[in-house]
gemmi code that builds the backbone of each chain (N, CA, C; Angstrom):
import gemmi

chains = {
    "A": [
        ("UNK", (72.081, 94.716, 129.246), (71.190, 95.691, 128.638), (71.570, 97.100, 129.056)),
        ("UNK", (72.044, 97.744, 127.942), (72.267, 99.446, 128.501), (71.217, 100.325, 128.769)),
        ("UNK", (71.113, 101.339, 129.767), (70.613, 102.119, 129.957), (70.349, 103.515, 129.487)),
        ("UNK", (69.414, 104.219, 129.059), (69.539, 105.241, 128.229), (68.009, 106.457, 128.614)),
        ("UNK", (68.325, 107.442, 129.244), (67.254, 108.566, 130.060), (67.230, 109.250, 128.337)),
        ("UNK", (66.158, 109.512, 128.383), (65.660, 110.432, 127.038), (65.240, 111.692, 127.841)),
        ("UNK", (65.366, 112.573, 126.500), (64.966, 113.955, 127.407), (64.114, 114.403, 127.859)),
        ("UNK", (63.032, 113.481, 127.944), (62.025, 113.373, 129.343), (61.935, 112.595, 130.525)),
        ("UNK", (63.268, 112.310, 130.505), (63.532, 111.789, 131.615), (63.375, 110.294, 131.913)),
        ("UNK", (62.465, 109.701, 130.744), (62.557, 108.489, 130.582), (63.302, 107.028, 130.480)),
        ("UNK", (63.220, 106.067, 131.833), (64.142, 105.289, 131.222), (64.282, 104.382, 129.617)),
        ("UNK", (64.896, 103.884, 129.253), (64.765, 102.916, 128.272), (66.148, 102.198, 128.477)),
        ("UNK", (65.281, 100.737, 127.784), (66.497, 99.501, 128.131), (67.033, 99.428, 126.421)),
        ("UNK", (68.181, 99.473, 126.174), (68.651, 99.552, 124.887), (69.666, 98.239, 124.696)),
        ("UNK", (68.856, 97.935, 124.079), (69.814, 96.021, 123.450), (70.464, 96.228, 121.729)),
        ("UNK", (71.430, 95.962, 121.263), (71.949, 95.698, 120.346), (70.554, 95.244, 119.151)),
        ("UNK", (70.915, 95.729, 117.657), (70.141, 95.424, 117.125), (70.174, 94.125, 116.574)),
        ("UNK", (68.837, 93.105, 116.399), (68.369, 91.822, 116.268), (68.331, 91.861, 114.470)),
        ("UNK", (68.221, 92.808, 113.602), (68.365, 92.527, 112.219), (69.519, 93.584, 111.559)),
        ("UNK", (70.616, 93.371, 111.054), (71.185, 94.063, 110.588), (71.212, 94.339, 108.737)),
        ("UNK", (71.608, 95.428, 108.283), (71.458, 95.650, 107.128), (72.493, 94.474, 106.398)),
        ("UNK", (72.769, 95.003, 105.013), (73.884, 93.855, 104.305), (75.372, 94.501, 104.541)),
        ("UNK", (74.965, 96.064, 105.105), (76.206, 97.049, 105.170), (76.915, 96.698, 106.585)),
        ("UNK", (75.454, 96.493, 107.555), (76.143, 96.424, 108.791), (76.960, 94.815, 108.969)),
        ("UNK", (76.192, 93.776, 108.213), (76.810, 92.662, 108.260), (78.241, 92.328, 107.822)),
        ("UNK", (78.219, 93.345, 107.272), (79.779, 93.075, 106.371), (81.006, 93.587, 107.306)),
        ("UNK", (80.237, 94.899, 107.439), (81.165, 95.638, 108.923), (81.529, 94.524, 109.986)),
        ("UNK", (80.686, 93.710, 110.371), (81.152, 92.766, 111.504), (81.984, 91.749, 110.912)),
        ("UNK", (81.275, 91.528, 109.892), (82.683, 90.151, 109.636), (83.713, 90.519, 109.046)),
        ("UNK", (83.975, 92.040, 108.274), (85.106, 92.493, 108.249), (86.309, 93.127, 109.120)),
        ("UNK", (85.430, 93.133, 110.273), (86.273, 93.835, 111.474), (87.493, 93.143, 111.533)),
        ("UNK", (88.293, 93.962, 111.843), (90.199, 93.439, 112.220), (90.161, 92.947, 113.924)),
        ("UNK", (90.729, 92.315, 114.308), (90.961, 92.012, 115.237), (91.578, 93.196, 116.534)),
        ("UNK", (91.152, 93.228, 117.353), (91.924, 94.367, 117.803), (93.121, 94.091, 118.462)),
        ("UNK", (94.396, 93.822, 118.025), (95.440, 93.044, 118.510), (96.003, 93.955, 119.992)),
        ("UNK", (95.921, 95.098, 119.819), (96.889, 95.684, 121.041), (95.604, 95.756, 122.102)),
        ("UNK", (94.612, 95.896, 122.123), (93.701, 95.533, 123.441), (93.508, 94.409, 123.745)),
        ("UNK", (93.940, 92.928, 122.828), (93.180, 91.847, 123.374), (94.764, 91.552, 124.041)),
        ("UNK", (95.580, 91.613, 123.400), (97.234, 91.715, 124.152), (97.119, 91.938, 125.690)),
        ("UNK", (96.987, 93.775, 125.750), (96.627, 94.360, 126.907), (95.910, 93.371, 127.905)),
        ("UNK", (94.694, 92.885, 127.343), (94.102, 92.084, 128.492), (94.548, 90.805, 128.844)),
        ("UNK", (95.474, 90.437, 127.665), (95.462, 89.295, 128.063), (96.928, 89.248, 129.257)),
        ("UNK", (97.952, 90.268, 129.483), (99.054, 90.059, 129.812), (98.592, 91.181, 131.419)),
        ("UNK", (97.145, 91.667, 131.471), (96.932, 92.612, 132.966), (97.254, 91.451, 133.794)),
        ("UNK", (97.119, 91.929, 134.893), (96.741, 90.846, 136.020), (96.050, 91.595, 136.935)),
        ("UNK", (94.226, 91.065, 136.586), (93.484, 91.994, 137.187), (93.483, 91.462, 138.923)),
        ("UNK", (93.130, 91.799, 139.776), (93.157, 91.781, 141.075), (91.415, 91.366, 141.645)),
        ("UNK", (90.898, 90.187, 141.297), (89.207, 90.564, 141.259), (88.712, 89.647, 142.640)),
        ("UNK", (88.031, 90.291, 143.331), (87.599, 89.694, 144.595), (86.033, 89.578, 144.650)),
        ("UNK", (85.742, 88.996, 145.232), (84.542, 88.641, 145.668), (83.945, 88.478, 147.174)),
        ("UNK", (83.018, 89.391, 147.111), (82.976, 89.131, 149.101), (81.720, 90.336, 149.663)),
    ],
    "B": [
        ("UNK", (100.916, 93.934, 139.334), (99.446, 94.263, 139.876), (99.840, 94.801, 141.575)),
        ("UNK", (99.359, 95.968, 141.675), (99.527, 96.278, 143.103), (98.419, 96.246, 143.929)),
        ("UNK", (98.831, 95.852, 144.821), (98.101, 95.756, 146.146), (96.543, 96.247, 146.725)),
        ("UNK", (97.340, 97.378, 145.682), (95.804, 98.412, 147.018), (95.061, 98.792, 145.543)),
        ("UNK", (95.432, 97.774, 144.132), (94.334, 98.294, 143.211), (93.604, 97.064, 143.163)),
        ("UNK", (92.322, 96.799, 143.460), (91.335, 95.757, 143.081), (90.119, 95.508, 142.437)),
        ("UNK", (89.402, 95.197, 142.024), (88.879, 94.776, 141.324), (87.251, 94.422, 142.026)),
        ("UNK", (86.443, 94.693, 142.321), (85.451, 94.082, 143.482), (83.805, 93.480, 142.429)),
        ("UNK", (83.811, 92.196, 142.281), (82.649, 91.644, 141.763), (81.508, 92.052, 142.267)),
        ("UNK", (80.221, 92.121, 141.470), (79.084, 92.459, 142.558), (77.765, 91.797, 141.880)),
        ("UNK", (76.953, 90.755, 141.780), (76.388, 89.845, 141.117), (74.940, 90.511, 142.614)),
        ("UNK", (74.244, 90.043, 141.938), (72.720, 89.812, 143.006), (72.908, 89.358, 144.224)),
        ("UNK", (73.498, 88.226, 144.515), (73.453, 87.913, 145.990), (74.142, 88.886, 147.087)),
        ("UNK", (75.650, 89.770, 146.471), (76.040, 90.809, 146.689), (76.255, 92.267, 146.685)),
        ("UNK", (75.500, 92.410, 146.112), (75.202, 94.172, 145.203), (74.589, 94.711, 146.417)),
        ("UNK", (73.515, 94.211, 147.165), (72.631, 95.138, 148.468), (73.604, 95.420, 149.582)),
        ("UNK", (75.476, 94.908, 149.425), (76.131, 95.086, 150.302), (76.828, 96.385, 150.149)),
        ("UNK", (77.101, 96.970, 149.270), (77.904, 97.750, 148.088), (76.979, 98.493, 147.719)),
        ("UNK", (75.504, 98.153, 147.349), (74.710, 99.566, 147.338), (74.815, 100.669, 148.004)),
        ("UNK", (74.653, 101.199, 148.931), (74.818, 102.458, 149.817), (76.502, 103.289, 149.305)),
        ("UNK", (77.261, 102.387, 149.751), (78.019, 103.149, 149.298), (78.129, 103.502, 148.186)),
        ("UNK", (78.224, 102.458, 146.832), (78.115, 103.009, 145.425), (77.662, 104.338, 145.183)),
        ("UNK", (76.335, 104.405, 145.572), (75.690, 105.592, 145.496), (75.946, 106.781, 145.990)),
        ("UNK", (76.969, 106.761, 147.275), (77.164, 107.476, 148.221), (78.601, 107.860, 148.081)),
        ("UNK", (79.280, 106.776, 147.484), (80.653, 107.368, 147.863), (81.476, 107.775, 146.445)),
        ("UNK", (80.943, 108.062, 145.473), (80.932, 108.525, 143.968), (81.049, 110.084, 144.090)),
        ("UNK", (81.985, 110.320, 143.195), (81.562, 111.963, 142.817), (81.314, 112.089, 141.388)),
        ("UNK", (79.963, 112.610, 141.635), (79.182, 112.968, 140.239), (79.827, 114.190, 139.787)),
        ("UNK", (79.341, 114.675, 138.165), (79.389, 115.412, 137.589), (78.575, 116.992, 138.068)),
        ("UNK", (79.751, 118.026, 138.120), (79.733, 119.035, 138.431), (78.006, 120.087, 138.430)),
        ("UNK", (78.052, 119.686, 136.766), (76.566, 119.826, 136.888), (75.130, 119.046, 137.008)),
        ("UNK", (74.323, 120.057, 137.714), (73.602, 119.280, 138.268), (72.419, 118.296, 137.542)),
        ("UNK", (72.194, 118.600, 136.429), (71.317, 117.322, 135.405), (72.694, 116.950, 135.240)),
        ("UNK", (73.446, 117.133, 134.902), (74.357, 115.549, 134.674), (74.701, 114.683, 135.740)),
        ("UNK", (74.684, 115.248, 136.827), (74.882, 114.643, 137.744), (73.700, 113.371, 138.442)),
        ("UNK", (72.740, 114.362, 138.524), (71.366, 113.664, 138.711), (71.429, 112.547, 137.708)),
        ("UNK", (71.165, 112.365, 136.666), (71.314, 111.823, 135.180), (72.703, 110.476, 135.394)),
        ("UNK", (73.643, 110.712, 135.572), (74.697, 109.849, 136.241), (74.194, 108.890, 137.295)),
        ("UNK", (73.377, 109.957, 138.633), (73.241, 108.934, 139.603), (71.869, 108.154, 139.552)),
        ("UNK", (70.998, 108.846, 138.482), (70.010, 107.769, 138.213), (70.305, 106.772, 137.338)),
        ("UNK", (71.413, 106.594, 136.390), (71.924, 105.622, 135.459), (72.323, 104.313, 137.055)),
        ("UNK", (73.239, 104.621, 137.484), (73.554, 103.978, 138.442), (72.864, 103.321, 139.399)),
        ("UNK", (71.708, 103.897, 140.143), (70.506, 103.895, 140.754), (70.118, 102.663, 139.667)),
        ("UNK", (69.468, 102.508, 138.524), (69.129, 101.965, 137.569), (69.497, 100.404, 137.139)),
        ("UNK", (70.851, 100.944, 137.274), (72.182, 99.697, 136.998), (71.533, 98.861, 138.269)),
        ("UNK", (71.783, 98.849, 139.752), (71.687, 98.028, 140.446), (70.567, 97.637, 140.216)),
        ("UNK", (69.485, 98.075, 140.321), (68.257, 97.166, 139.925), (68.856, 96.267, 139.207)),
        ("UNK", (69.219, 96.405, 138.118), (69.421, 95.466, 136.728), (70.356, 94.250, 137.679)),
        ("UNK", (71.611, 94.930, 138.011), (71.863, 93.620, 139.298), (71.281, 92.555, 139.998)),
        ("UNK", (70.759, 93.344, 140.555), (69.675, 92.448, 141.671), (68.872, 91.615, 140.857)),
        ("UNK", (68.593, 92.131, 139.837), (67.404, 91.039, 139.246), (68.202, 89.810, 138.043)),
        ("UNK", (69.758, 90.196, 138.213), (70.542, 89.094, 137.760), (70.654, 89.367, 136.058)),
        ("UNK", (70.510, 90.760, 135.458), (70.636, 90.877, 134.378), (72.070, 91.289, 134.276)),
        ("UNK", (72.848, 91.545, 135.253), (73.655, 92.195, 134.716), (74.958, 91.838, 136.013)),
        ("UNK", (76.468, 92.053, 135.265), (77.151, 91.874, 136.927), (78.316, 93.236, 136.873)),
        ("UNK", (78.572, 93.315, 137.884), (79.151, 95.076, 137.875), (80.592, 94.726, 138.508)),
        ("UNK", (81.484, 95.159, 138.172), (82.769, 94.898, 138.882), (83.192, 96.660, 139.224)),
        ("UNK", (83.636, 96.802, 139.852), (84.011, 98.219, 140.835), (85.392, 97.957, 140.896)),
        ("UNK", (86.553, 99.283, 140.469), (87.630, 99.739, 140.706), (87.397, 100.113, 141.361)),
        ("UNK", (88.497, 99.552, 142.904), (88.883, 100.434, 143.789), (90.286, 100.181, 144.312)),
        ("UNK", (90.761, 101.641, 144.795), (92.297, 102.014, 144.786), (91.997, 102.006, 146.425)),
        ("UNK", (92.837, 101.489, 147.283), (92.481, 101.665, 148.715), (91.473, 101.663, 149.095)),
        ("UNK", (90.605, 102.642, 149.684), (89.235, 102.533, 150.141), (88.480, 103.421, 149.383)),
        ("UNK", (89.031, 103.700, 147.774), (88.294, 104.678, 147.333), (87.837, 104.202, 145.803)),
        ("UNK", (86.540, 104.328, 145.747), (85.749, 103.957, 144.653), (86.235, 104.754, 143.341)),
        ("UNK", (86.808, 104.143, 142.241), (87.785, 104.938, 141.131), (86.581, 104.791, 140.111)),
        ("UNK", (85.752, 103.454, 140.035), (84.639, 103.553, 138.468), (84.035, 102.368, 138.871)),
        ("UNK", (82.969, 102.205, 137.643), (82.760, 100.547, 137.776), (82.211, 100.123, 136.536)),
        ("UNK", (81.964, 98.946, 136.052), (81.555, 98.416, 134.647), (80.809, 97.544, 134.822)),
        ("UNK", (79.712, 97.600, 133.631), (78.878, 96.536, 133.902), (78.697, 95.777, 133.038)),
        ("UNK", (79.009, 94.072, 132.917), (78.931, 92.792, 131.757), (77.422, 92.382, 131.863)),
        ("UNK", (77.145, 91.898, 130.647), (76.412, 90.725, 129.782), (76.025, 90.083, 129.005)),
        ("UNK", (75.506, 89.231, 128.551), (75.452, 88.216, 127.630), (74.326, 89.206, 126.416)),
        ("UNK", (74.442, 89.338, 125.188), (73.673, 89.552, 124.721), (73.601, 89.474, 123.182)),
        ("UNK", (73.585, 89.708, 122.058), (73.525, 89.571, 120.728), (73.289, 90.077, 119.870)),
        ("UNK", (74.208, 90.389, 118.670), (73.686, 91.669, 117.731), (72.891, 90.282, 116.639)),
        ("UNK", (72.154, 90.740, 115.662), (71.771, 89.673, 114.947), (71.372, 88.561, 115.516)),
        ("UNK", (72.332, 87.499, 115.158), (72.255, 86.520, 115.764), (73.776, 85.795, 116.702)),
        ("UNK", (74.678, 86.615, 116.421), (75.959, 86.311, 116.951), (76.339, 86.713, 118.618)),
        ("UNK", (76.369, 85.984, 119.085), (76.848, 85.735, 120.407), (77.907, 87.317, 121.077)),
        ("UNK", (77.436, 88.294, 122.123), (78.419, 89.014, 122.393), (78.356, 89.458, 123.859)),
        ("UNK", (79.315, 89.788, 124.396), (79.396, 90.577, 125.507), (79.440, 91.756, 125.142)),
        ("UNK", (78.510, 92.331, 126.220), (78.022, 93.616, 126.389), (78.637, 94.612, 127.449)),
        ("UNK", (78.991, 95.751, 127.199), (79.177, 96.839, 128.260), (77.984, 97.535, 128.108)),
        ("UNK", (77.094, 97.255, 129.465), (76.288, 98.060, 129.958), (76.017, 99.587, 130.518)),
        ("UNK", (77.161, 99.251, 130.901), (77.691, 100.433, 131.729), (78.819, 100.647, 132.391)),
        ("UNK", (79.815, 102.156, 131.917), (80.543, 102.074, 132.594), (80.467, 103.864, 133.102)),
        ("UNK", (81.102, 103.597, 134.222), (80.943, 105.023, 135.362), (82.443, 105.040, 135.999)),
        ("UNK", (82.579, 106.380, 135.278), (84.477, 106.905, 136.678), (84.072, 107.749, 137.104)),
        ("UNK", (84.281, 107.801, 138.441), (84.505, 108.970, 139.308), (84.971, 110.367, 138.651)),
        ("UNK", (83.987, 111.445, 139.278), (84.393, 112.783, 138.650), (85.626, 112.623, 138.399)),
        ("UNK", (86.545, 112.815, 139.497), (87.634, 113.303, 139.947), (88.246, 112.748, 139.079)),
        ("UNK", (88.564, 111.523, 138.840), (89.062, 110.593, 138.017), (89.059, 110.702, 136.669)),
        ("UNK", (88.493, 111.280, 136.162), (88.159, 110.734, 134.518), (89.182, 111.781, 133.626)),
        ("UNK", (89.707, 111.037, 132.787), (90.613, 111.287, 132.177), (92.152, 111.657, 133.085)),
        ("UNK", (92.287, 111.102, 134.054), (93.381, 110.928, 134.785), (93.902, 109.660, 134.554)),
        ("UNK", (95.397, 109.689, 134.178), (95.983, 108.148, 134.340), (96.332, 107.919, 135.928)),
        ("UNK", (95.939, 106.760, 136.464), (96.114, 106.407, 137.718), (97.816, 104.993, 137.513)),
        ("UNK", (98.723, 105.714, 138.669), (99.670, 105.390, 138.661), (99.735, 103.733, 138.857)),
        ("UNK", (99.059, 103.783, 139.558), (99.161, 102.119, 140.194), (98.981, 101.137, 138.514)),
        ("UNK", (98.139, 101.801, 137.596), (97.104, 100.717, 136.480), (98.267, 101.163, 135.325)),
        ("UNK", (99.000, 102.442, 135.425), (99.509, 102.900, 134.724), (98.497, 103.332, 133.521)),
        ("UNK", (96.812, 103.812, 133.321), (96.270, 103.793, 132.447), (94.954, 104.680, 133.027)),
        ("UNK", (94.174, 105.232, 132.141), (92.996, 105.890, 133.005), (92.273, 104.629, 133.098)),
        ("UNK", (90.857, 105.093, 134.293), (90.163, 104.101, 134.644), (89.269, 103.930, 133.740)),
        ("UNK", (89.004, 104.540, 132.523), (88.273, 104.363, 131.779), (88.378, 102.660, 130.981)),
        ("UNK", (89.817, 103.194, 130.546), (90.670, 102.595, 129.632), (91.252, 100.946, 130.518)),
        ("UNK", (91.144, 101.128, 131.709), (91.371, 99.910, 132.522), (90.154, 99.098, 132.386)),
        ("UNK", (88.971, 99.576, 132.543), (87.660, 98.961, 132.616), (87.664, 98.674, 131.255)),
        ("UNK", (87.803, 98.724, 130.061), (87.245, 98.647, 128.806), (88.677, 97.318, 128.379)),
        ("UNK", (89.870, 96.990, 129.060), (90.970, 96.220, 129.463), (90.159, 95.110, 129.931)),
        ("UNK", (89.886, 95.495, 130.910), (89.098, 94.368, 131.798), (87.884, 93.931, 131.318)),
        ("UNK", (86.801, 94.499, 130.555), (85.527, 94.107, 130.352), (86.005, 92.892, 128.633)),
        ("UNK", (87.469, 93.211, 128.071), (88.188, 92.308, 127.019), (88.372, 91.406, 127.290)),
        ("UNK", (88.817, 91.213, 129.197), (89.514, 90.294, 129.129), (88.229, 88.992, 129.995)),
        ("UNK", (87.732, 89.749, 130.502), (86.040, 89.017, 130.549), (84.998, 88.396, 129.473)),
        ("UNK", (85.508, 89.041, 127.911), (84.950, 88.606, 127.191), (85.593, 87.325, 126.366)),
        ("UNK", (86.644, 87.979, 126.510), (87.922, 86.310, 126.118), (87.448, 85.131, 126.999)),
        ("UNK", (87.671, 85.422, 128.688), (87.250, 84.518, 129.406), (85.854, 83.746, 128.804)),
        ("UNK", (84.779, 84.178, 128.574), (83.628, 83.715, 128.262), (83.556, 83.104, 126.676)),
        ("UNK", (84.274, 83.637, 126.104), (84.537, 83.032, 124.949), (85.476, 81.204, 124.516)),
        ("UNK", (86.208, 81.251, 125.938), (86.709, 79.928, 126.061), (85.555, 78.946, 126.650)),
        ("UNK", (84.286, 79.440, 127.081), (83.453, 78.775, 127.893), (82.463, 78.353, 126.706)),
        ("UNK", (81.221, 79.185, 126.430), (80.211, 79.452, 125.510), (80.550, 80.012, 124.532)),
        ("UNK", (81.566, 80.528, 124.204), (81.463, 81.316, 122.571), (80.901, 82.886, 122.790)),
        ("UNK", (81.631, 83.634, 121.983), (81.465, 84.891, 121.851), (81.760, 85.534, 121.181)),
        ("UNK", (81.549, 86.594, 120.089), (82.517, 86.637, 118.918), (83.177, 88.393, 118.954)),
        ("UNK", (81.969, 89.489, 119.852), (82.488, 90.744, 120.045), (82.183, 90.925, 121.355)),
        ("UNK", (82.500, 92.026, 121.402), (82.657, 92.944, 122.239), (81.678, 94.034, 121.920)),
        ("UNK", (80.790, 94.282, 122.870), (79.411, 95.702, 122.121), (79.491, 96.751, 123.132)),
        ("UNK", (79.225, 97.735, 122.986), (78.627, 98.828, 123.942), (78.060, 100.011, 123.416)),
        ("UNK", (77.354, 100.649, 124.095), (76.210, 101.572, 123.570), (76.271, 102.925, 124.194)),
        ("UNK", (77.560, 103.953, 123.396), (77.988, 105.274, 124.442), (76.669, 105.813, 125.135)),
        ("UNK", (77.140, 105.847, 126.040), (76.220, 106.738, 126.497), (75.363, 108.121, 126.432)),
        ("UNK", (74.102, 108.957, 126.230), (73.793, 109.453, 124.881), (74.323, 109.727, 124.200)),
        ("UNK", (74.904, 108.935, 123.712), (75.438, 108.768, 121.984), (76.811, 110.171, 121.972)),
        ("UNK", (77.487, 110.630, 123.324), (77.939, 111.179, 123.783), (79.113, 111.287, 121.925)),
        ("UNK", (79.570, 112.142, 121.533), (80.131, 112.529, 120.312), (81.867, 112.071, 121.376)),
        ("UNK", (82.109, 112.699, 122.266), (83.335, 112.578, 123.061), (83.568, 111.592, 123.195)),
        ("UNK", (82.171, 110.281, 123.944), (82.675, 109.385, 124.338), (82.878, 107.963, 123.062)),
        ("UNK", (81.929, 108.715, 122.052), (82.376, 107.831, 120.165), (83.758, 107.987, 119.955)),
        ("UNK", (84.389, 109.008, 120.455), (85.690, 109.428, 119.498), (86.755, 108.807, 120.366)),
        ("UNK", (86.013, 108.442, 122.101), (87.429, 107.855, 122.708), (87.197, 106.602, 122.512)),
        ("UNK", (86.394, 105.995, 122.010), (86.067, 104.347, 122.229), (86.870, 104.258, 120.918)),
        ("UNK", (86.522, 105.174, 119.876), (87.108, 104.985, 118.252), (88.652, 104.860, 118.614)),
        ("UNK", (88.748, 105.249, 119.366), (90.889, 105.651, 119.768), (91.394, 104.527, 120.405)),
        ("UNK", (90.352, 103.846, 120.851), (90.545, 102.442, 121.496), (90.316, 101.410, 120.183)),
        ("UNK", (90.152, 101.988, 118.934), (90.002, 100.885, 118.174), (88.494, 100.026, 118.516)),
        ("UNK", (87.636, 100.836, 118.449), (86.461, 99.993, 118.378), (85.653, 100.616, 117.301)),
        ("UNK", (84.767, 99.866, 116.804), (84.525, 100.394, 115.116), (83.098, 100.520, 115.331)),
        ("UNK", (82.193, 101.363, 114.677), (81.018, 101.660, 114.721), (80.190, 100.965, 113.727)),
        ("UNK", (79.010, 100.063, 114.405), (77.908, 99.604, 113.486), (77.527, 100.291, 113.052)),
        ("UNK", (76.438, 100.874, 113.487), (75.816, 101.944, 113.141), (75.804, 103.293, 114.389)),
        ("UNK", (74.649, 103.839, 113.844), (75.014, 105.529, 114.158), (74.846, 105.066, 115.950)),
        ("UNK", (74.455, 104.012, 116.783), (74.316, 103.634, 117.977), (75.432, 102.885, 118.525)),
        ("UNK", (75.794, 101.942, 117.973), (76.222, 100.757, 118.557), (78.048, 100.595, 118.128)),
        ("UNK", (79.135, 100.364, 119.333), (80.202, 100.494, 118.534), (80.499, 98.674, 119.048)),
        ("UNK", (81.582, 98.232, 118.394), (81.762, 96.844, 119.142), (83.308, 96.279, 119.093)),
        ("UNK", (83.678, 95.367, 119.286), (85.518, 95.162, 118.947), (85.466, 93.562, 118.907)),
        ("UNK", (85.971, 93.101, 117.906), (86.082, 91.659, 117.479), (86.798, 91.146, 118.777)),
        ("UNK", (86.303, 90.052, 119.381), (87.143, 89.112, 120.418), (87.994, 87.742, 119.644)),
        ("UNK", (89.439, 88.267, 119.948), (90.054, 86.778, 119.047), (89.334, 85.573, 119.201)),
    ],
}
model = gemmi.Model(1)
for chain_id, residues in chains.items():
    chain = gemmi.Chain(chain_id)
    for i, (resn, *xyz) in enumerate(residues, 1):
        res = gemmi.Residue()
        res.name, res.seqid = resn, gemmi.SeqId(i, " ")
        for name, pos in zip(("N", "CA", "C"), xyz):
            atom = gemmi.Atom()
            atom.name, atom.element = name, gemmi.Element(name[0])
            atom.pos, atom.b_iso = gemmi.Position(*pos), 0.0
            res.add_atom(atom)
        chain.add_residue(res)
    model.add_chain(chain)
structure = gemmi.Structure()
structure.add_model(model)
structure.setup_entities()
């Protein structure tokens, strides 16, 4: 859940929207794949510890 | 992958270890509501930790705190996605490529929060990638757009996970 201060200083918890239009639906299932970032991640070698 | 760049998990049972410093060993933004504004986002974030909504992984280069990002499970519609909650670089840092990553830390974290979402996608299913600039920052739309992430709407940008 993202975080978001309004200009009164207010917090608010901001979640992705739960109904989308027919415009926004199309946008998602038309999206391209993003080939050179999923590449990128897939060939890092992140260093991740725990402790 | 070098040595002295790592990666540091921080889930609820561990976050109250890493609190103090987080908070402490960051350099905020020059000015002072942004700064304040920064360290209450952060301040904020760990709560969300602790209470297991959220898990934060921290770049750090030697003993020095470079950014950190924050994952979770969440859903546009009805489709399954990982979320960037939050991500935070160090003043000093931002928009610097760091030699070791060969990449800014921005751009490493948004690497890494992909390759967390792939991971989870071999587990439970997942189909994007979401995050929610921070106020709707016009700068930070146009660098996520350069990363190839496409805008729902006037809030929300996201990136298809193969």
């Amino acid at each position: 859940m993202a975080l978001h201060i309004d200009k009164d200083g207010k917090i608010e918890v901001i979640t992705p929207p739960k109904k989308l239009t027919d415009k926004e639906k199309q946008i998602l299932e038309n999206a391209p794949i993003n080939k050179e970032l999923i590449q990128k991640a897939r060939t890092t070698n992140f260093n991740i510890v725990y402790g | 992958m070098d040595n002295n760049i790592k990666i540091i998990q921080c889930d609820s049972k561990n976050i109250n270890s890493y609190r103090v410093r987080l908070l402490q060993s960051f350099s905020y933004h020059t000015d002072l509501n942004r700064s304040t504004r920064e360290r209450t986002l952060l301040e904020e974030t760990i709560k969300l930790i602790q209470k297991k909504k959220t898990v934060l992984y921290i770049l750090q280069k030697e003993d020095k705190y470079l950014g950190a990002v924050t994952l979770s499970a969440s859903s546009i519609d009805d489709t399954p996605v990982v979320q960037i909650d939050f991500l935070f670089v160090d003043y000093e840092y931002r928009k610097v490529i760091i030699e070791e990553i060969d990449d800014t830390v921005s751009n490493y974290l948004i690497t890494f929060a992909m390759s967390r979402a792939e991971l989870v996608q071999q587990t439970i299913g997942v189909k994007y990638l979401a995050l929610y600039p921070d106020a709707q920052s016009e700068t930070l739309i146009n660098h996520y757009k350069n990363m190839e992430f496409l805008q729902l709407n006037k809030e929300w940008l996201f990136v298809k996970v193969d």
